[in-house]
VOGU-3710 file (C-alpha; in Angstrom, 3 decimals, decimal comma):
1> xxxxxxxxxx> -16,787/96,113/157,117  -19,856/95,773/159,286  -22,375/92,767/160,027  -24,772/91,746/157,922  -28,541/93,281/158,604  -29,981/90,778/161,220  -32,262/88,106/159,734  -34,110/85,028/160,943  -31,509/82,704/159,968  -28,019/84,395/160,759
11> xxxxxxxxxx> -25,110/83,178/159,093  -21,623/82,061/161,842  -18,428/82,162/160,949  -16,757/79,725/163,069  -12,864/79,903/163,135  -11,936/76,834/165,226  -8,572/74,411/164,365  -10,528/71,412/165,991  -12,826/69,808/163,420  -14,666/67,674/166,422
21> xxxxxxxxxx> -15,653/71,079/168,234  -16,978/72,815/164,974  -19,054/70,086/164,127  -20,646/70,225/166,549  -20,680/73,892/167,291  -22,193/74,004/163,971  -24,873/71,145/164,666  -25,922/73,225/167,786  -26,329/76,397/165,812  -28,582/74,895/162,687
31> xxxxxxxxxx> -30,756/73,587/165,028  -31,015/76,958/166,170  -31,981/77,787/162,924  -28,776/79,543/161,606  -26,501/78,703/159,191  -22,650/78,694/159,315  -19,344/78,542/157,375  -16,073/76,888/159,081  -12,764/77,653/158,792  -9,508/76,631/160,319
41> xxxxxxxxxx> -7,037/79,176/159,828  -6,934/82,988/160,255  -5,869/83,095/156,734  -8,882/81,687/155,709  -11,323/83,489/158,553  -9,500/86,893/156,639  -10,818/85,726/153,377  -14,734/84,631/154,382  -14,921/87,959/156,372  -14,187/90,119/152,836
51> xxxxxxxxxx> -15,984/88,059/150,826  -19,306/87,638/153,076  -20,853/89,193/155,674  -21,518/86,878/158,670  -23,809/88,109/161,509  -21,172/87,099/164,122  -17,849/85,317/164,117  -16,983/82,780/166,562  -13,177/82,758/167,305  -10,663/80,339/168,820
61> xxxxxxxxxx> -8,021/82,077/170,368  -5,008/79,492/170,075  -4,960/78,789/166,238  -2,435/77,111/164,030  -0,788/80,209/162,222  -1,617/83,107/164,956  -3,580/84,095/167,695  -7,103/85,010/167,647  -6,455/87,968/169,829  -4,781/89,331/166,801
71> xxxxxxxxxx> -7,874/88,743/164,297  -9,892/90,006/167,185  -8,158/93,449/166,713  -8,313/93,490/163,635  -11,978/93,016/163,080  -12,614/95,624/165,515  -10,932/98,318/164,137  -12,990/98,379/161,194  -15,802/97,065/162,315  -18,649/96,048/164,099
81> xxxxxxxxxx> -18,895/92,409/163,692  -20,152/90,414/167,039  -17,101/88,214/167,863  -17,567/85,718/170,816  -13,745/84,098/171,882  -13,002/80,648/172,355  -10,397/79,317/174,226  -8,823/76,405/176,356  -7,403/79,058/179,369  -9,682/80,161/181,411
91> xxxxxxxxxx> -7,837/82,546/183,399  -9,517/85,772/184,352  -6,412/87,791/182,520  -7,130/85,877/179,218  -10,727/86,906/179,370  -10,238/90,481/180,506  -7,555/90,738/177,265  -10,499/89,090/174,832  -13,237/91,829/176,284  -10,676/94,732/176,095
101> xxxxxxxxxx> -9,436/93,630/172,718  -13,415/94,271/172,021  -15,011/90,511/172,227  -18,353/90,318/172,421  -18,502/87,329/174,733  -15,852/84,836/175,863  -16,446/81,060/176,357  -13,911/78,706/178,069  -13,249/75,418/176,721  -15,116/73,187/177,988
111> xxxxxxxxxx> -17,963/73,995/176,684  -22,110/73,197/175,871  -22,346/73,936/171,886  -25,695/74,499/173,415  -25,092/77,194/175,662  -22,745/78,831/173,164  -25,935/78,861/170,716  -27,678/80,758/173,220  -25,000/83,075/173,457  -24,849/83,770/169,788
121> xxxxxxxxxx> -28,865/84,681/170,019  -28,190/87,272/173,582  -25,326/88,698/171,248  -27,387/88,987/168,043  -30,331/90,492/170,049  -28,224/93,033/171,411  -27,124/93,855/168,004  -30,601/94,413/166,315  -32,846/95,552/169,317  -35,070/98,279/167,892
131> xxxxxxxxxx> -34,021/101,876/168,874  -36,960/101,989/171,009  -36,003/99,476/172,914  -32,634/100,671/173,108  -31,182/101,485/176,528  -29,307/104,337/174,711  -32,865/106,217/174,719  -32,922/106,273/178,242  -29,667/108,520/178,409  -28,503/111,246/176,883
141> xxxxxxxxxx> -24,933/112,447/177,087  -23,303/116,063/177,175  -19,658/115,593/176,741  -18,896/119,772/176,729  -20,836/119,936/179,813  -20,187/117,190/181,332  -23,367/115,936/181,885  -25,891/112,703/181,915  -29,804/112,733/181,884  -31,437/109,315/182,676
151> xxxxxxxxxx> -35,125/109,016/181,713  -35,097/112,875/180,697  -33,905/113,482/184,181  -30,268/115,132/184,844  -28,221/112,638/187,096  -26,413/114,612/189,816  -23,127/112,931/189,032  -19,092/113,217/190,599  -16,694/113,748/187,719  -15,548/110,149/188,412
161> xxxxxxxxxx> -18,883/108,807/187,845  -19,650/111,170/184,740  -16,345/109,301/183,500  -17,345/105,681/184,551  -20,581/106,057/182,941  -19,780/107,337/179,872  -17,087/104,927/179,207  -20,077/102,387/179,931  -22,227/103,996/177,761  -19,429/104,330/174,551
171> xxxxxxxxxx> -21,036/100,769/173,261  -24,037/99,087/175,146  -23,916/95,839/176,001  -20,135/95,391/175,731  -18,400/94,087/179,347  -15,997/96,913/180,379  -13,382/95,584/182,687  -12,664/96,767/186,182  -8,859/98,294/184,878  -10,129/99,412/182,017
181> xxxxxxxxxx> -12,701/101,847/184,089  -10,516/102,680/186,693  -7,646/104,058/183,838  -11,154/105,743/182,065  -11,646/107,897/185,295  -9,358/108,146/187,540  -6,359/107,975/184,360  -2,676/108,941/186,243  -4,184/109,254/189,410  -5,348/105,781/189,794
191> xxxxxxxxxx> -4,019/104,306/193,032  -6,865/102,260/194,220  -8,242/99,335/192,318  -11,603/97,185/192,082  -13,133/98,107/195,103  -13,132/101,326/194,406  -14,847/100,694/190,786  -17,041/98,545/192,540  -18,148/101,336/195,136  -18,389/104,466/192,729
201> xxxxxxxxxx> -20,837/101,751/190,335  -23,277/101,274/193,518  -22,897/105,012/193,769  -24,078/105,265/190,448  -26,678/102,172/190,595  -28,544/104,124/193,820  -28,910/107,457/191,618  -30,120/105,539/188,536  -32,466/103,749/190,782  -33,656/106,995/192,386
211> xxxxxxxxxx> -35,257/107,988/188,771  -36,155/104,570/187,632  -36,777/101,961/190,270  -37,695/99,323/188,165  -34,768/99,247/185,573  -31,375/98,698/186,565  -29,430/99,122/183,560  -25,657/98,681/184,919  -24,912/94,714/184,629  -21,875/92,870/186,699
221> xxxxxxxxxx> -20,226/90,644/184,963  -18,597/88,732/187,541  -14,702/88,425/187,686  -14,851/90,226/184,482  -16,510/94,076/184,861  -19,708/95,714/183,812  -21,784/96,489/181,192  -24,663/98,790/180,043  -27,769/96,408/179,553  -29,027/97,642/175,566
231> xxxxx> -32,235/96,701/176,831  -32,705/98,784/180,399  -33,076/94,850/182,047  -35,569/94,878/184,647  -34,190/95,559/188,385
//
């Protein structure tokens, strides 16, 4: 299953138990110009998903008859599908599971329907940016040797931040959390934690810099990890 082909008016799935917070989810959204379909069961969220093709799927994480990690799992195994997570706990281990699970984007209840609208569009503009646009053409990856250009340029890169990078670079734009990075490169021999992420990604910020002053294409995601910006963002 993958997404349907971006259009002006985007169709949402929202999966939410709480009629009161898809209404007006879904009032925030058409006046954003997109359309939507709710449901409040996974059950049901299992059926729209193989009978249509939404552009994205907003997903409640505590639902009546299962969890939304699980659907979350699910829908990324075989597919594509933009998912943004909704959910009541905000702690930091809930939203590192949602991101590693392969969420798009995770919102804790409370929330502005309004600012999750606008997070629908960032996600959706991720999705279709043009391949020239694409932060993917700014890097080019040799897995045999081992190697990353940047901007046609090789990077003069540690194994550990060959690793890091790479991982980052397996799917722009998603947030890659600080555990899930360190087990990517430093695997068994992990004995340090975040601070050591954290130092290796300046490392690798300074060299990327070096070749392209004015893009800086690794974004923090604070409490949470980093990302590859699909776009190159400006430094």
């Amino acid at each position: 299953m993958t997404p349907a082909a971006p259009t002006l008016n985007p169709h949402i799935l929202i999966v939410e138990d709480e009629d009161a917070i898809a209404a007006a989810l879904a009032y925030a959204l058409s006046t954003d110009g997109m359309t939507t379909t709710h449901v409040r069961l996974i059950v049901d969220a299992r059926r729209e998903l193989a009978d249509r093709r939404p552009a994205l799927m907003i997903l409640d994480v505590g639902l009546p008859d299962g969890s939304g990690f699980e659907l979350c799992r699910e829908v990324r195994a075989s597919s594509t599908l933009p998912v943004i997570l909704l959910t009541a706990r905000s702690e930091e281990i809930d939203r590192v599971v949602g991101l590693e699970l392969g969420a798009d984007d995770y919102v804790s209840k409370p929330f502005s329907p309004r600012e999750v609208s606008l997070r629908v569009r960032s996600v959706l503009r991720r999705m279709s940016v043009a391949p020239g646009q694409s932060a993917m053409t700014l890097f080019s990856v040799d897995e045999e040797g081992q190697r990353i250009t940047f901007n046609g340029a090789l990077l003069a890169l540690t194994r550990r931040e060959f690793l890091l990078l790479k991982t980052l670079l397996v799917r722009p734009g998603r947030v890659c959390s600080r555990e899930s990075l360190l087990d990517a490169a430093w695997g068994a021999e992990a004995e340090s934690g975040d601070r050591t992420v954290d130092t290796h990604i300046k490392t690798l910020r300074a060299k990327l810099k070096a070749i392209r002053a004015d893009l800086d294409p690794i974004e923090t995601h604070r409490g949470l990890g980093y990302s590859i910006n699909i776009l190159g963002g400006s430094a």
